[in-house]
C-alpha positions, 0 to 999 in steps of 0.5 A, spaced: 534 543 473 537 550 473 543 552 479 539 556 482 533 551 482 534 546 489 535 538 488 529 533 490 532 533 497 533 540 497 526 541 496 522 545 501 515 543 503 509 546 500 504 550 504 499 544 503 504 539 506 506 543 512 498 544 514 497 537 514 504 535 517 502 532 525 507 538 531 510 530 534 513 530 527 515 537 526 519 536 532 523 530 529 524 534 523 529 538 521 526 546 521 524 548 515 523 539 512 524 537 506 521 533 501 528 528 502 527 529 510 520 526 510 521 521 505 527 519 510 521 518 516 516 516 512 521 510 510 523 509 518 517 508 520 514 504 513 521 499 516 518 498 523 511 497 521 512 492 516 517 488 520 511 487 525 506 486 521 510 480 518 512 478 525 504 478 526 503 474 519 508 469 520 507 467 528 499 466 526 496 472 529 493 475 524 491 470 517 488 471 510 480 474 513 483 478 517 488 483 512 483 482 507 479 487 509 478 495 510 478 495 517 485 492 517 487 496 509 485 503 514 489 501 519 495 500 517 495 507 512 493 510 520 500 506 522 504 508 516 502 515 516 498 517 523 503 520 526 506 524 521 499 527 516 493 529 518 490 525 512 493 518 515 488 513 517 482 517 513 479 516 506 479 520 501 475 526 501 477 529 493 476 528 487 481 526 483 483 524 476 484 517 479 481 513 483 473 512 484 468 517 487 470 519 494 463 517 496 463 511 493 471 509 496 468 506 502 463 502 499 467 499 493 474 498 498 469 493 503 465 490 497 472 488 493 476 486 499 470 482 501 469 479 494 476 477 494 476 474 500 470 470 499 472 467 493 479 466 495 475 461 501 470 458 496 474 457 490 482 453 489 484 457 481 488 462 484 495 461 487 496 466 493 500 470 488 495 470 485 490 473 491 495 478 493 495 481 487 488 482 485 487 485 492 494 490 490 490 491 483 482 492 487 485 497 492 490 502 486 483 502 482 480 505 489 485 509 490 482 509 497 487 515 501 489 522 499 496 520 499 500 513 502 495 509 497 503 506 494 506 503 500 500 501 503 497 497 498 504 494 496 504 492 503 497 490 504 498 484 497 505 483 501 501 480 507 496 477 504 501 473 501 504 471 506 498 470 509 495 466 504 501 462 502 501 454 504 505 452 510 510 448 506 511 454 502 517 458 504 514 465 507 516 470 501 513 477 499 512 481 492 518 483 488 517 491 487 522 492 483 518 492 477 518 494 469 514 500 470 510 500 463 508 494 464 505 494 470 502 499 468 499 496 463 497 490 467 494 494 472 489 498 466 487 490 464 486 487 470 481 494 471 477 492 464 477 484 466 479 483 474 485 477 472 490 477 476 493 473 471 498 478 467 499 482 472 501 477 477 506 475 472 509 482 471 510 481 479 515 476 481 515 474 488 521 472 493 523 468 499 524 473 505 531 475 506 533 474 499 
C-alpha cells in the first residue's frame, strides 16, 4: 500500500456495492460507507441473529429437521443480510467460478440438506460433529448466494450442531479459527468423496461461553 493508497477501512464502496446497499441501511451508515463500516454492521447484526437462533435451538423450538433444510438455510441469509443488500435472502443468479450452476443451486441446495437430514435420521455413524460439518461442507460447494455464503454456512453447521447434539452433551458450536490451508484441503476432499471425517477433524468444537 502506498501513502496515497487508503487502508481496508478506509475503503470506499464500489458502485456495485452502493446499488445493492438497502436506503434503511444507508441511513445508519456514515456518507460515503466504508468497507470497514459495513463490516461493522454486518457484524452487529450477525451478533443478534446468532444469539436468537441459538436461543431458539437450545429452548427446542427449533430441531435438526427444521435447520437442515433450504427454507431455514435462506432465511437465515434473508435476516443476516435482508435488511442491508438487495441480494439477502435471494440464490445465486451468476456464474461464478466457484460454486454450482445458478439454475441447479436450488435443485442441489434441497437434495443435499434433505440427503443429509434423512441420513442423520436413519443411520448412527456420524456424530453431530459430524453432521454439522457435512451440511458446512455440502452448502460451501453450492455456493448458494452472491455474497454472505461464509457466515451463513458457519452458522448453519453451528446450529445443527447444537441441534443435533445429545442432551447429556454440553451445548457447544464450531471453533472457526482454523488452519486455513487445511481447511481448505479438506473441503476439496470432502467434494471428491463426501466424508466429513477429515474435515470435521480440522474443525474443532467448544462448549458455548468458552
Amino acid at each position: 500500500m502506498t501513502p496515497l493508497e487508503p487502508g481496508y477501512g478506509e475503503t470506499p464502496l464500489d458502485w456495485d456495492e452502493l446499488a445493492a446497499l438497502l436506503p434503511d441501511a444507508r441511513e445508519v451508515l456514515p456518507d460515503p460507507p466504508t468497507k470497514a463500516d459495513v463490516y461493522d454492521l454486518e457484524q452487529a447484526v450477525e451478533a443478534a441473529v446468532t444469539e436468537d437462533l441459538i436461543g431458539m435451538v437450545l429452548d427446542g423450538a427449533v430441531g435438526v429437521h427444521d435447520v437442515v433444510t433450504d427454507h431455514f438455510l435462506r432465511s437465515t441469509h434473508a435476516r443476516l443480510y435482508g435488511d442491508i443488500w438487495t441480494w439477502g435472502g435471494k440464490l445465486r443468479q451468476r456464474e461464478l467460478n466457484i460454486g454450482v450452476a445458478p439454475e441447479r443451486i436450488a435443485m442441489e441446495l434441497r437434495g443435499s440438506l434433505d440427503g443429509l437430514l434423512y441420513r442423520w435420521q436413519h443411520t448412527s455413524d456420524w456424530t453431530a460433529h459430524q453432521m454439522g460439518i457435512a451440511v458446512h461442507a455440502e452448502t460451501v460447494r453450492i455456493h448458494p448466494f452472491a455474497d454472505g455464503n461464509g457466515r451463513s454456512t458457519r452458522l448453519l453447521a453451528d446450529l445443527t450442531l447444537l441441534a443435533a447434539q445429545g442432551i447429556d452433551e454440553p451445548p457447544a458450536t464450531y471453533d472457526w479459527e482454523v488452519d486455513k490451508r487445511q481447511y481448505v484441503e479438506a473441503l476439496r476432499r470432502y467434494d471428491q468423496h463426501r466424508d466429513p471425517t477429515e474435515l470435521a477433524t480440522a474443525v474443532a468444537h467448544r462448549p458455548i461461553g468458552e
